[in-house]
C-alpha positions as a printed Julia matrix, in Angstrom:
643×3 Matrix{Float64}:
   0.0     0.0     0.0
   1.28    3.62   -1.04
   1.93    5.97    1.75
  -0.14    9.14    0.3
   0.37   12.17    2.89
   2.15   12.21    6.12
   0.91   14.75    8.8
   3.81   17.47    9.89
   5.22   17.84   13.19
   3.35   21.16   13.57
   0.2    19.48   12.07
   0.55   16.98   15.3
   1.16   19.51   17.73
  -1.68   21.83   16.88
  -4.39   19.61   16.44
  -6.94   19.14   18.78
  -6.45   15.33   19.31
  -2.36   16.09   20.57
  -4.03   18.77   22.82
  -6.93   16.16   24.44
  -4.05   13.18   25.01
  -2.18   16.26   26.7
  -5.06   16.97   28.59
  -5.44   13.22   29.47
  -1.98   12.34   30.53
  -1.72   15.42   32.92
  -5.2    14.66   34.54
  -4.58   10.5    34.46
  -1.08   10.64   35.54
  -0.19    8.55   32.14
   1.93    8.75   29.32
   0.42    8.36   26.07
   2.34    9.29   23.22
   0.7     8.19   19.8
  -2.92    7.11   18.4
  -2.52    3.53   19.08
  -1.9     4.03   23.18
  -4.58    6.37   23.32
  -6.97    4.42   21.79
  -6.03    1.36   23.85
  -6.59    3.67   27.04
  -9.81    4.82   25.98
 -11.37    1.17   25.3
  -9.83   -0.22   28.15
 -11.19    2.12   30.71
 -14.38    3.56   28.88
 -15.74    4.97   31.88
 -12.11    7.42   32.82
 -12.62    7.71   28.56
 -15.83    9.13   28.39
 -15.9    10.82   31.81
 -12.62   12.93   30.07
 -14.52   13.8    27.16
 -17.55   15.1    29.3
 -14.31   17.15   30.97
 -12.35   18.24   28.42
 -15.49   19.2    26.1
 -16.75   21.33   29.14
 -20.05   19.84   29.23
 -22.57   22.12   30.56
 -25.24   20.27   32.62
 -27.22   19.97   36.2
 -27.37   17.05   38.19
 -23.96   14.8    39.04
 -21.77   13.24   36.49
 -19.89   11.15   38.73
 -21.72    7.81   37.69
 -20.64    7.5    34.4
 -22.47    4.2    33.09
 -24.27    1.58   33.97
 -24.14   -1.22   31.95
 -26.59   -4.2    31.0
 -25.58   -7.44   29.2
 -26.43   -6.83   25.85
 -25.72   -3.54   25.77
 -29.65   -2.12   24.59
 -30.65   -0.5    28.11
 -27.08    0.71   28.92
 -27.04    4.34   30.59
 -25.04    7.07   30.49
 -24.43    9.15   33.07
 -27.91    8.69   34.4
 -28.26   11.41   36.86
 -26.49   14.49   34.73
 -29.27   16.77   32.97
 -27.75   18.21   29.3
 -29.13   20.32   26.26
 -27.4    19.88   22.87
 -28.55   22.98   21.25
 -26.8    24.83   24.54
 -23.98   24.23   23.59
 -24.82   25.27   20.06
 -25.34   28.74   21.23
 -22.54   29.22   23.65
 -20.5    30.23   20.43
 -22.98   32.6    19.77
 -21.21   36.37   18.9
 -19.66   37.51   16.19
 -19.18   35.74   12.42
 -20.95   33.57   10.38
 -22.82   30.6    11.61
 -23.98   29.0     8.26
 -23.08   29.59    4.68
 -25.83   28.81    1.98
 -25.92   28.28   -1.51
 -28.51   25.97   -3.84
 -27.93   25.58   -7.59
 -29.98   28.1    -8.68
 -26.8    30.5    -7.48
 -28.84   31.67   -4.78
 -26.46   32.48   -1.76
 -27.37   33.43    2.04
 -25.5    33.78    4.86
 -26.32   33.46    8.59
 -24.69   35.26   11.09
 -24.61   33.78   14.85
 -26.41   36.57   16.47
 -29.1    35.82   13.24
 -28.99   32.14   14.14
 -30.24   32.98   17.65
 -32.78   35.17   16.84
 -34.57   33.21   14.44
 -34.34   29.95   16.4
 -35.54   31.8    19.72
 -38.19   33.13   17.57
 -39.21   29.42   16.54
 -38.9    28.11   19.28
 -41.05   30.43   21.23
 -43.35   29.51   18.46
 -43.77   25.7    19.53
 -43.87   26.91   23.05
 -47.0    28.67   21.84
 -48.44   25.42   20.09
 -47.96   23.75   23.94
 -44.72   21.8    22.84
 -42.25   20.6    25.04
 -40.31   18.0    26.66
 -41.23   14.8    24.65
 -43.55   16.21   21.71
 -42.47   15.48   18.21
 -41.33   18.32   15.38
 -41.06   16.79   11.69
 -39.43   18.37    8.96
 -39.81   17.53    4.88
 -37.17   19.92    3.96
 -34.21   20.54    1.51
 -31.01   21.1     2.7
 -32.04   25.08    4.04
 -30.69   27.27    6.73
 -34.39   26.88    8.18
 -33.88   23.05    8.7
 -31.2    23.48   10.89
 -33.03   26.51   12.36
 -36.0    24.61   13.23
 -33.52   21.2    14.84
 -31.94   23.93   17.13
 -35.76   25.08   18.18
 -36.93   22.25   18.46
 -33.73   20.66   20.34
 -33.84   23.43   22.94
 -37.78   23.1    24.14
 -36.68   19.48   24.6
 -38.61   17.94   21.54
 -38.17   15.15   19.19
 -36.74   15.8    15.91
 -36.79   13.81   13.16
 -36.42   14.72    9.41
 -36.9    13.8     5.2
 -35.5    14.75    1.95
 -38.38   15.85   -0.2
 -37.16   13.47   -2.63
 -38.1    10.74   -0.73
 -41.27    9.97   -2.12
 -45.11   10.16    0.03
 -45.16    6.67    0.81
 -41.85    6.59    2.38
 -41.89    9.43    4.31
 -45.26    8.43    5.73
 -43.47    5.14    6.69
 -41.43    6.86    8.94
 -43.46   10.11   10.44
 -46.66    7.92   10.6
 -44.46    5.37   13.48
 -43.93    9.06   15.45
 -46.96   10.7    15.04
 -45.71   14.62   14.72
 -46.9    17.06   16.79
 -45.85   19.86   13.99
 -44.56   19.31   10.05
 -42.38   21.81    8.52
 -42.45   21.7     4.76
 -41.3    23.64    1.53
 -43.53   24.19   -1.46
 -40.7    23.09   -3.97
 -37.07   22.51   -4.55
 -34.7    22.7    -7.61
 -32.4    19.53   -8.44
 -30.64   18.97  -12.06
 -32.01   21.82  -13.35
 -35.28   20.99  -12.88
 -38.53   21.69  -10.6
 -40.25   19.53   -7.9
 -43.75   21.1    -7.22
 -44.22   19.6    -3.13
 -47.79   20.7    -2.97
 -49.6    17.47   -3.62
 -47.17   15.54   -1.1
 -47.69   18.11    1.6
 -51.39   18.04    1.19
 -51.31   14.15    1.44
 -48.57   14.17    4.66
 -51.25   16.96    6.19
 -54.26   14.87    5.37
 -52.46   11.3     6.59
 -50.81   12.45   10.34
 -54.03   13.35   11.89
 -51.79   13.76   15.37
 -50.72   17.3    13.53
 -51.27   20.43   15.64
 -50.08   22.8    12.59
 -47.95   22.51    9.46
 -45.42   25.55    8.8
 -44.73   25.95    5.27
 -41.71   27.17    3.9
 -42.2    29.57    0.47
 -38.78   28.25   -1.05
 -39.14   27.43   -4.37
 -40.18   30.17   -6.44
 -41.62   28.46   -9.26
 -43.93   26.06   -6.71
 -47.2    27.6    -5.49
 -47.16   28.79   -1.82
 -48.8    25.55    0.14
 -51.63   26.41    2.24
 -53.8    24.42    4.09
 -56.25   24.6     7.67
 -53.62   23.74    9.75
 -50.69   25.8     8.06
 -48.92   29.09    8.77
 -45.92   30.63    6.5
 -42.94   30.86    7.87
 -42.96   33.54    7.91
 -45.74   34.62    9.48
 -43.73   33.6    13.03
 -44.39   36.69   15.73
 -40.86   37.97   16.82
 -40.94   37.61   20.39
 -38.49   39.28   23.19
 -38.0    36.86   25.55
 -34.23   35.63   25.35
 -33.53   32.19   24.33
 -33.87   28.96   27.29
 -32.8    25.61   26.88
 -34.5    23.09   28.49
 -32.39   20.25   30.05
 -32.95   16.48   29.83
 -31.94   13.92   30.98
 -28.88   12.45   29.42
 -30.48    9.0    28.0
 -33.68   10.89   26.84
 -34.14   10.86   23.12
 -33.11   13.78   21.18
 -33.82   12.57   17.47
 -35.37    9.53   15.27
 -33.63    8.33   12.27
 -34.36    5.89    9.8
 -32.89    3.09    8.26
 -33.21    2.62    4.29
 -36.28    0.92    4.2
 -35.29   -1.46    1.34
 -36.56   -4.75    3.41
 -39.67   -3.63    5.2
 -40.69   -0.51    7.88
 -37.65    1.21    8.16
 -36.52    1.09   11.82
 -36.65    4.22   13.76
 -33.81    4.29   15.27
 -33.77    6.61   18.45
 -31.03    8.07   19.69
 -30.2    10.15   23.36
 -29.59   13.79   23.54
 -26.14   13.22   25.75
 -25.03   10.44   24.0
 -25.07   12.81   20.73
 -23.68   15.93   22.59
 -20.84   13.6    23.7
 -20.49   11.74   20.52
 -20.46   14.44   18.05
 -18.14   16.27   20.18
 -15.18   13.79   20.05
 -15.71   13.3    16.22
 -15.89   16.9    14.84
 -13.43   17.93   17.49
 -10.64   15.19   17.77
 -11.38   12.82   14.44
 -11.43   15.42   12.39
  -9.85   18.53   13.72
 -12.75   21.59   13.13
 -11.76   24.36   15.07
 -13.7    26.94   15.64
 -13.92   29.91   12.98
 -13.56   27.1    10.63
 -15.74   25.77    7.88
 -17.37   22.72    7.52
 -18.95   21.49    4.33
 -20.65   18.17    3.9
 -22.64   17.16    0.27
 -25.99   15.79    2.17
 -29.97   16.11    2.29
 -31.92   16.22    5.55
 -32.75   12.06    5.21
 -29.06   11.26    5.43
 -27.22   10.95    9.12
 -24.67   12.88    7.51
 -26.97   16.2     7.66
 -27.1    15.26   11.47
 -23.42   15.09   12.06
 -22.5    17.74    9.51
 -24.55   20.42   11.64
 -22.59   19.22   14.81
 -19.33   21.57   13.64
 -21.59   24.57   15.13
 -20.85   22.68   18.63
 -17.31   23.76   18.49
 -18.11   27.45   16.92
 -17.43   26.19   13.23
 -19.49   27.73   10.33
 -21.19   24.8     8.92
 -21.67   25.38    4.68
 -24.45   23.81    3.12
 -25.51   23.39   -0.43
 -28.97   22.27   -1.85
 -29.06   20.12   -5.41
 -27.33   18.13   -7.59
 -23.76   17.65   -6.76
 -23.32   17.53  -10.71
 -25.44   20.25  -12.29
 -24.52   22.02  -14.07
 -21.35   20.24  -13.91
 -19.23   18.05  -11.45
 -17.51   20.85  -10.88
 -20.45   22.12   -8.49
 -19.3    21.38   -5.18
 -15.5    22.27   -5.89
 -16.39   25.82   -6.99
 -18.47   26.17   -3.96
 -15.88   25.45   -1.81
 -13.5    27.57   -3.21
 -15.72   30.34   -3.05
 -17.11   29.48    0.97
 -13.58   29.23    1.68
 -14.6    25.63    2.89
 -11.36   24.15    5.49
 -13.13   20.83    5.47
 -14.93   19.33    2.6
 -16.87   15.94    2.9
 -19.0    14.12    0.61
 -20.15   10.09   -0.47
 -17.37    8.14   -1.65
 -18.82    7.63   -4.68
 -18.65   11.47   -5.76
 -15.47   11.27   -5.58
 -15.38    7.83   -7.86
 -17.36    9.61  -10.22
 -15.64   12.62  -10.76
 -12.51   10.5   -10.93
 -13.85    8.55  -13.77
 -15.73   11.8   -15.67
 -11.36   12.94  -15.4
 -12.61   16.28  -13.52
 -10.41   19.09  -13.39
 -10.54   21.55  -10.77
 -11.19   25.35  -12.49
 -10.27   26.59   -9.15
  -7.57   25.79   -6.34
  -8.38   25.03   -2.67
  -5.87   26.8    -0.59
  -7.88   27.0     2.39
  -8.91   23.06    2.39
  -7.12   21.25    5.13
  -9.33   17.6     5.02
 -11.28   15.88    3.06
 -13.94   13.47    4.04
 -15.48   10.51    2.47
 -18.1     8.04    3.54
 -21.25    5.59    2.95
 -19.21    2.89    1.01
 -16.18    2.31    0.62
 -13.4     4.48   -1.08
 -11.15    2.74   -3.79
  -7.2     2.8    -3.6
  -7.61    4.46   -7.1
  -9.56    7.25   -5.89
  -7.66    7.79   -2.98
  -4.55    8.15   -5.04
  -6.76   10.62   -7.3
  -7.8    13.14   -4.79
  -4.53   13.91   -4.29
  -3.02   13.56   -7.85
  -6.06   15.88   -8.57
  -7.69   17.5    -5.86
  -4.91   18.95   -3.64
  -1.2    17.18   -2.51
  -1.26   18.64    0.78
  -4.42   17.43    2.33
  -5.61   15.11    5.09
  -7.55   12.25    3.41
 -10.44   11.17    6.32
 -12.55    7.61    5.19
 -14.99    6.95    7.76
 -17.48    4.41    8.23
 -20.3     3.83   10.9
 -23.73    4.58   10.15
 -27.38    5.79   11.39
 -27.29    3.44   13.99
 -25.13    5.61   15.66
 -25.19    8.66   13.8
 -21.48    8.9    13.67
 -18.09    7.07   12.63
 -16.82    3.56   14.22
 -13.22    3.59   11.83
 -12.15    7.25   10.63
  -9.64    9.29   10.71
  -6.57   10.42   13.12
  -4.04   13.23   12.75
  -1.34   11.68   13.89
  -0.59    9.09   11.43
  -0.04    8.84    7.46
  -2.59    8.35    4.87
  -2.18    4.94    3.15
  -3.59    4.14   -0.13
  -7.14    2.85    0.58
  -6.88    2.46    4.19
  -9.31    4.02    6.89
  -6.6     4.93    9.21
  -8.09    4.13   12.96
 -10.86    2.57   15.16
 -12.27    5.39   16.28
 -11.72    6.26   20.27
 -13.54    4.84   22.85
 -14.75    2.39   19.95
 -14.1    -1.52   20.99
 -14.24   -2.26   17.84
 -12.75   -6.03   16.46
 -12.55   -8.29   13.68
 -14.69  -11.76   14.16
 -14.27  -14.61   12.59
 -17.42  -16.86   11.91
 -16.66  -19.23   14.48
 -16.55  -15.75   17.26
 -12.63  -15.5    17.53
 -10.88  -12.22   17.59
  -8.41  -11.88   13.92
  -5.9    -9.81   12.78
  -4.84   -9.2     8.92
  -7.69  -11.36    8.37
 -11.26  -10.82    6.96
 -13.59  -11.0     9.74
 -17.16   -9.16   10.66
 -16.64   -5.92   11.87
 -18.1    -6.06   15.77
 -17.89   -4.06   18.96
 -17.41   -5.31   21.97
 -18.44   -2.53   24.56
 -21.61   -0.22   24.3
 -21.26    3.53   23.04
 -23.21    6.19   24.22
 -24.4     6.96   20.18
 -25.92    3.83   20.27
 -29.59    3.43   20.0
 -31.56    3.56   22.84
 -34.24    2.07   21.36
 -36.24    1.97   17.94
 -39.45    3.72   17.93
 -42.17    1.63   18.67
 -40.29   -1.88   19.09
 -41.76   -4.05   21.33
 -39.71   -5.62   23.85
 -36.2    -4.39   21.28
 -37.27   -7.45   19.22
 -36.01   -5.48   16.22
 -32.98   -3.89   17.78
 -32.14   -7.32   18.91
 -32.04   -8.72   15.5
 -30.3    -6.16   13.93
 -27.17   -6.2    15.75
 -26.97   -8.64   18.29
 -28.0   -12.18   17.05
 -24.94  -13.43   15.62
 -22.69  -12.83   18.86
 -25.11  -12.24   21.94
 -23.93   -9.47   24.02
 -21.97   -8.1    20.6
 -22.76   -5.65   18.38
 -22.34   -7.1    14.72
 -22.47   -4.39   11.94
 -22.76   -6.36    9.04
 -19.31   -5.33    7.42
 -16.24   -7.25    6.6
 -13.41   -5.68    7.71
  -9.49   -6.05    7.97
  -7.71   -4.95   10.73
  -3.79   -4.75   10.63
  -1.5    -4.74   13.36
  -0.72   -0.74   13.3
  -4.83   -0.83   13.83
  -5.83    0.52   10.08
  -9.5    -0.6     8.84
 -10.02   -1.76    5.35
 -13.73   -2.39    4.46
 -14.86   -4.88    1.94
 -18.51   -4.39    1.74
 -21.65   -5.41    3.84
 -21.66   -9.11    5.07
 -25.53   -9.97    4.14
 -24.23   -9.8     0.83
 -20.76  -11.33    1.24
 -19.7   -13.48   -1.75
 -18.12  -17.01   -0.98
 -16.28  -19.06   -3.65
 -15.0   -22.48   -2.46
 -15.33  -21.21    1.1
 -13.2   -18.04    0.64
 -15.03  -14.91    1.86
 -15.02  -12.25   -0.48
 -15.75   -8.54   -0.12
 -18.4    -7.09   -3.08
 -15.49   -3.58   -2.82
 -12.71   -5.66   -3.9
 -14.68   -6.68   -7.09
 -15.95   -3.34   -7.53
 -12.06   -1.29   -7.12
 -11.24   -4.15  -10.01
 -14.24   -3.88  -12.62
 -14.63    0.19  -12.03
 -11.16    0.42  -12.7
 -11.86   -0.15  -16.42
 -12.9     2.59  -18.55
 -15.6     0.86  -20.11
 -17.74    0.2   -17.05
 -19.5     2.68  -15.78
 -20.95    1.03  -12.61
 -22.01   -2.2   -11.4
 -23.07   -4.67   -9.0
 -22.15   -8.3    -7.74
 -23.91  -11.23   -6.15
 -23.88  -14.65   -5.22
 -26.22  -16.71   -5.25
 -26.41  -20.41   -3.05
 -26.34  -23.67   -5.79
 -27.7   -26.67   -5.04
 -24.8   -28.55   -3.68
 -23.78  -25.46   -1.6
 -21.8   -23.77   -4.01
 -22.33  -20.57   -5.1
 -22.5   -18.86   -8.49
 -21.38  -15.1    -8.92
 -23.43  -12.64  -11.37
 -21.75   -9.79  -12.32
 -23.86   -6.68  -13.99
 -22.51   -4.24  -15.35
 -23.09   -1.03  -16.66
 -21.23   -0.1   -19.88
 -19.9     3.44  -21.1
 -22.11    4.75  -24.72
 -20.74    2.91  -27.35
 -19.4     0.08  -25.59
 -20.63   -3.65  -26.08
 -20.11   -6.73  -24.04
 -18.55   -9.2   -26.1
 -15.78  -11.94  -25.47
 -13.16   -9.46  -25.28
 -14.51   -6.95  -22.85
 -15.88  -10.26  -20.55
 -12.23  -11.24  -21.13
 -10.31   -8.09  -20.34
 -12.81   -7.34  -17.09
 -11.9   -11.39  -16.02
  -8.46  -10.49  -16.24
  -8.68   -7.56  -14.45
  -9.84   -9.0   -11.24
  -7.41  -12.18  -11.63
  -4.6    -9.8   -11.81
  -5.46   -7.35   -9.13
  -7.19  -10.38   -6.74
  -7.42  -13.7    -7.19
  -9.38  -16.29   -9.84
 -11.64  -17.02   -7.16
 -12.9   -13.42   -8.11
 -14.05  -14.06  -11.61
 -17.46  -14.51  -11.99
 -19.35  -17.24  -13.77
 -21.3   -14.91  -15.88
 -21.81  -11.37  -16.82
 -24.45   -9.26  -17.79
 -25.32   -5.77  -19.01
 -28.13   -3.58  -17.14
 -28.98   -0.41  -17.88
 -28.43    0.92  -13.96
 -27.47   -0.51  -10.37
 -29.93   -0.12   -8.33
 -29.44    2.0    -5.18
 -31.02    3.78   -1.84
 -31.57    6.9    -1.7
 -28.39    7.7     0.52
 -26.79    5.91   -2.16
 -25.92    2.42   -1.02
 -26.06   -0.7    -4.15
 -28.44   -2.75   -3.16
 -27.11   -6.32   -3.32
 -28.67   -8.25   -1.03
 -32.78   -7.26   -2.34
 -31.02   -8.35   -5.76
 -30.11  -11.39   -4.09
 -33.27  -12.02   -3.02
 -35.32  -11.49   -6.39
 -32.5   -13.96   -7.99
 -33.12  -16.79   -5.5
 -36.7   -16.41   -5.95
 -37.42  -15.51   -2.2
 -39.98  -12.96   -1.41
 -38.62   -9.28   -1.25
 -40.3    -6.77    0.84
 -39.38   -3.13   -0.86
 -40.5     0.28   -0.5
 -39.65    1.62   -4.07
 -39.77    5.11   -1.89
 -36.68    4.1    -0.35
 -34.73    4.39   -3.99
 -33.36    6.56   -5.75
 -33.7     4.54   -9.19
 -36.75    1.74   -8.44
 -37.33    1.44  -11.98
 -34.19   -0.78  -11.89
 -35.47   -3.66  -10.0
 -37.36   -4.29  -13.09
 -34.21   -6.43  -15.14
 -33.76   -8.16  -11.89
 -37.25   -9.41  -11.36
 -37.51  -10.83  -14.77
 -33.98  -12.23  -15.04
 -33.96  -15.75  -15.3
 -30.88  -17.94  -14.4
């Protein structure tokens, strides 16, 4: 593996992580002197860990923090210090002053920015608002919004009268979003009349009138006149935005207690209800304090940019940079319209220190050969996530993007709303390596048979609970789903559902999800490693890999690709693309056939779906909400295929 960017002595010494294992040697009387000792402290003695954080973070809160945890035997019912009282949108505000809170642009070219002293008004104003409605501690505030200075605006309202928040894309179609806001029964909706994406229009107004008309536990909808070329949506139980009263009295937080839920998230949906996954207002605060701060080293006065919508975790965790007095940039559209230049020219012009996006942006502008009309001198990190990132992209963001630049892949998920393997300042880049475990993360590769392996494939599990873990899904009776989902394969474990690598210098290497794990005479094969091989070829422009179980218990790998304009799948390409994956892997890695489609299918957040594919091929039932896609339309070659 190439060695891509080495941090600088000064780089070390200035960033926040060096300051925090300063911090924790004077205060623990220890000597910790790189990543790998502190992370072996902090797993080792999670309660001195997490108790530091809650220190060094200056956690402002009522009650005691001296119990730190108490823990159960499967983890789902651990709490966190159970007698301390905190606020997350508190601490939001106690950067409040001076300077820009949030930078704005959508790709219309319409640009806004939001001062702090703004940011406080107009939240104190909504939140006085709800106060008004008789909302409080426990009621529920649902937002179908783009990615708009008044979504964060209404989270921080909401988050300091001690509500619920929980949040869509508007591209998510009706159906879906009612499977998630009909499990939480709102209290309030907040929605837009329209947004712009690829150049085009998306009139809201018949989707807001159906969400109005199908959550009967609605006290009021406020609607949001964004879109100029939408109608304004009115309805009985609507107001405009803004029609809001300005009110005088000065913003209050209301305190809850730490294991009290602050938000509901959702998973994809693809197989069923998506879970509503429910997470605590400390266990965020604490969370989201040690990964913007010490994983990826936002300072405050900084800018943080991350390419999401308001139905990806990623929106969640972006807007957690304003903890530590960071401007947080958004932008609302298509990352490639009008070209996949987009996001680099905003960032150039926000003057955006720390740029994140999916990892396959980044493939894809690597493979459309994008060329930056615009330098980056003020990026310091760049952040990628939600599947793997491929060697050759690494080595392209900095052949392309910028030489001098800390390279951060990260992986964990909704389920915890934040990163289990990411990034650490001390240490090199390497070529397609994630470079840590995360801290206070007790995280280990499994083998099937529940050992503990090194340098070898294994499931990705953790052994200790985390206080961004779940504390429940929304309406799950007796955590029979929560159960399922993480903790049937090793009880009293949390399994993932990734195959990972861990080497002996602790570096992660992910090789896809597990439920769709490819096995060819009993080796275990990650779908990434087939992917990095067949997307290296310029005549494939995507594709997708499963396996599916024979009748003697072997199993036969499809391959489907999709192929550039002008490009046909004959003996030579199927040739060339086997060779390809020999060479770079193994021959275990050549399929048995392959196929042309005219698109992979994928989630919304954009995840390939392998495992429904898998499904449809092996003739078992598949349970889908086409909501939950971004392309459903390309389930239809996979329901008709025939082996």
């Amino acid at each position: 593996m190439k060695k891509l960017w080495s941090p600088s002595s000064d780089f070390i010494n200035e960033s926040n992580m060096n300051k925090f294992m300063l911090w924790v040697n004077d205060k623990e009387d220890l000597n910790l002197s790189d990543y790998e000792s502190l992370w072996n402290w902090s797993t080792e003695n999670p309660k001195a860990f997490w108790s530091a954080i809650f220190e060094f973070f200056e956690i402002t809160f009522s009650g005691d923090n001296t119990i730190v945890i108490n823990k159960t035997e499967n983890m789902i019912g651990t709490k966190w210090f159970p007698d301390v009282q905190v606020n997350y949108a508190e601490h939001v505000f106690k950067n409040k002053g001076r300077g820009t809170a949030i930078k704005f642009q959508n790709e219309t070219g319409t640009k806004r920015q939001i001062s702090w002293n703004e940011l406080e008004q107009q939240t104190g104003k909504l939140a006085n608002h709800f106060r008004g409605l008789g909302l409080g501690t426990g009621s529920k505030i649902a937002a179908f919004l783009p990615n708009i200075p008044e979504a964060i605006i209404a989270f921080l309202a909401c988050n300091s009268i001690g509500a619920i928040w929980s949040s869509c894309s508007p591209d998510f179609g009706t159906a879906s979003v009612l499977d998630r806001f009909q499990q939480i029964e709102p209290d309030v909706l907040i929605v837009a009349n329209g947004y712009w994406y690829n150049g085009k229009v998306f009139d809201k107004s018949e989707a807001n009138e159906a969400l109005t008309n199908s959550l009967p536990s609605l006290k009021q909808v406020i609607a949001i006149d964004y879109c100029d070329n939408c109608p304004e949506f009115t309805h009985s139980k609507s107001i405009g935005w803004e029609r809001i009263e300005d009110n005088s009295e000065p913003m209050s937080f209301q305190r809850l207690a730490f294991n009290e839920p602050m938000w509901v998230l959702y998973s994809s949906g693809t197989t069923g209800i998506p879970k509503a996954i429910t997470h605590s207002i400390g266990g965020m605060l604490i969370e989201h304090f040690k990964a913007i701060s010490l994983h990826q080293n936002v300072k405050k006065e900084e800018v943080f940019f991350w390419f999401s919508t308001t139905g990806w975790m990623m929106w969640n965790y972006a807007n957690a940079a304003l903890l530590v007095g960071a401007t947080v940039a958004i932008y609302d559209g298509s990352p490639s319209y009008p070209t996949l230049n987009t996001l680099w020219d905003y960032a150039a012009d926000a003057k955006v220190n720390h740029f994140g996006a999916g990892a396959s942006f980044y493939i894809t502008c690597m493979k459309q050969n994008v060329k930056l009309k615009e330098s980056l001198p003020h990026l310091k990190s760049l952040g990628s996530t939600g599947s793997p990132l491929t060697p050759e992209a690494f080595s392209w963001i900095y052949d392309h993007i910028k030489s001098d630049l800390w390279l951060i892949s990260l992986s964990g998920g909704t389920d915890v709303c934040s990163g289990f393997v990411g990034g650490n300042p001390f240490d090199s880049v390497i070529e397609g390596e994630i470079q840590c475990r995360m801290l206070g993360v007790d995280l280990h590769a499994y083998s099937e048979s529940g050992n503990k392996v090194m340098n070898e494939l294994g499931e990705m599990v953790i052994d200790s609970p985390l206080p961004s873990m779940p504390i429940y899904f929304w309406n799950d009776k007796n955590d029979e789903r929560y159960k399922d989902s993480y903790f049937e394969m090793y009880p009293g474990k949390w399994r993932h559902g990734d195959w990972i690598r861990i080497d002996n210098k602790g570096a992660v290497i992910i090789f896809g999800r597990s439920d769709s794990t490819l096995n060819r005479g009993g080796v275990r094969i990650g779908t990434s490693e087939i992917y990095n091989a067949t997307e290296s070829l310029s005549e494939i422009k995507d594709s997708v890999v499963v396996c599916i179980d024979g009748n003697e218990g072997d199993q036969h790998m499809l391959l489907f690709v999709v192929l550039r304009n002008d490009v046909e799948l004959d003996a030579s390409l199927k040739k060339k693309i086997n060779t390809e994956l020999r060479k770079m892997y193994s021959p275990r890695h050549v399929p048995d056939e392959i196929h042309v489609i005219n698109q992979v299918p994928y989630t919304i957040s954009g995840k390939k779906m392998e495992s429904p594919i898998k499904k449809l091929l092996s003739g078992k039932p598949l349970n889908v909400s086409k909501d939950s896609m971004k392309n459903p339309e390309s389930l239809n070659f996979f329901e008709d295929f025939k082996l």
